[in-house]
N, C-alpha and C positions, 0 to 999 in steps of 0.2 A: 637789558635783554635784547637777544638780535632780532624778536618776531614784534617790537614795536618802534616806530618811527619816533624820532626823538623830536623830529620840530611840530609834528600834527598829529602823532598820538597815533596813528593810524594800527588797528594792531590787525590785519589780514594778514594770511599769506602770501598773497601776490607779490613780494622785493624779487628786485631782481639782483642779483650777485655778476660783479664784472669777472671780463675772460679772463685776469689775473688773479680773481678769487679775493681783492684786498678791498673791495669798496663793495656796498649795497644800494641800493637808491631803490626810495617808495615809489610808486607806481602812482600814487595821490598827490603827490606834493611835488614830485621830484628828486628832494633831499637826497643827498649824497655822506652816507657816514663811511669811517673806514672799518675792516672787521679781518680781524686775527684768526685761521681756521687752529683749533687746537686738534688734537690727535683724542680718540675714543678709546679708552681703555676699558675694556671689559675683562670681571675676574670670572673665572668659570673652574668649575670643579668636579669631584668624582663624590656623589652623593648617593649613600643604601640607606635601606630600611632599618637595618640593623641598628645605628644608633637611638635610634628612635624606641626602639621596642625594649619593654623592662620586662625581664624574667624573674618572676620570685623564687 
């Protein structure tokens, strides 16, 4: 996980992410790991009542 430091366990928020976006480093320790940005895919849709609702 990229919100815990792998050599001191550290799990804050505080990392600071370098200006090339490829390395992290704890704020605690120092540690330097490298970190992959992946791309956020959100599925979104057109959603009514209509399904929902049962007519006898």
């Amino acid at each position: 996980m990229i919100g815990i430091c792998p050599n001191c366990g550290n799990y804050e928020w505080n990392k600071e992410v370098s200006e090339d976006k490829k390395y992290i480093q704890c704020q605690q320790c120092g540690h330097q790991w490298s970190y992959k940005a992946m791309p956020l895919f959100i599925l979104t849709g057109c959603f009514t009542f209509e399904y929902l609702c049962i007519t006898p």
